[in-house]
N, C-alpha and C positions, 0 to 999 in steps of 0.2 A: 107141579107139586114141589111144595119146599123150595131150594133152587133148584130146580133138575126140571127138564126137557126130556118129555116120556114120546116114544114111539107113537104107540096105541095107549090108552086107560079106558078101564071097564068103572064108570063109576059103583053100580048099581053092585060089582063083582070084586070090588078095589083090587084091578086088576090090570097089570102094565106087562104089555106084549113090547119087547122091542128084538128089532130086527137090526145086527149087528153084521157090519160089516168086514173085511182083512185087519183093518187096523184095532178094532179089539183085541185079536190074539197076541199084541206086543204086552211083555210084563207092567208095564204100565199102566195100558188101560186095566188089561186083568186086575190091577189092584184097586184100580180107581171105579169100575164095575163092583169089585164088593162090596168096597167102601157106601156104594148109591145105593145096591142093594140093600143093605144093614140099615140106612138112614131111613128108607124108604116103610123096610121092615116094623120100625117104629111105628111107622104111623097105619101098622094092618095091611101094610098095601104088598100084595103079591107080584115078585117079576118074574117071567119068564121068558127068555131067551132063546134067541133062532138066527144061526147064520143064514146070509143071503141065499146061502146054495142050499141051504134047505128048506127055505122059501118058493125060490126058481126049480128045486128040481124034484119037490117032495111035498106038497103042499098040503095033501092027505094030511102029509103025516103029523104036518105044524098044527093043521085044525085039529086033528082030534087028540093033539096036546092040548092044547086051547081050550076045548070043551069039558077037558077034565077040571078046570080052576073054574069053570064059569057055574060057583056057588053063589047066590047070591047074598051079600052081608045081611047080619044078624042086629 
């Protein structure tokens, strides 16, 4: 999408799961994360976010984040 390299996308749900590793948490990426976000926002499309370890040690809990975006576009 646009420039940017998504995780996961939900076409049907404009809907971008990505799974974010240690090197997010630098000020850096944190900025560069909103900035994609905000871009991405434009164009309808939903991110949500999940570190690794909450992937690996919680996955419950990722999916039934997940299943709450998974609206289908209008």
């Amino acid at each position: 999408m646009a420039n940017f390299v998504a995780d996961f996308f939900c076409v049907e749900c404009n809907l971008i799961v990505e799974v974010d590793g240690d090197y997010h948490q630098t000020r850096e990426q944190v900025e560069y994360d909103k900035g994609r976000t905000f871009e991405l926002s434009e164009f309808k499309i939903k991110v949500v976010r999940f570190t690794n370890s909450e992937v690996m040690e919680d996955i419950g809990f990722v999916l039934r984040e997940i299943e709450k975006h998974l609206i289908p576009k209008t």
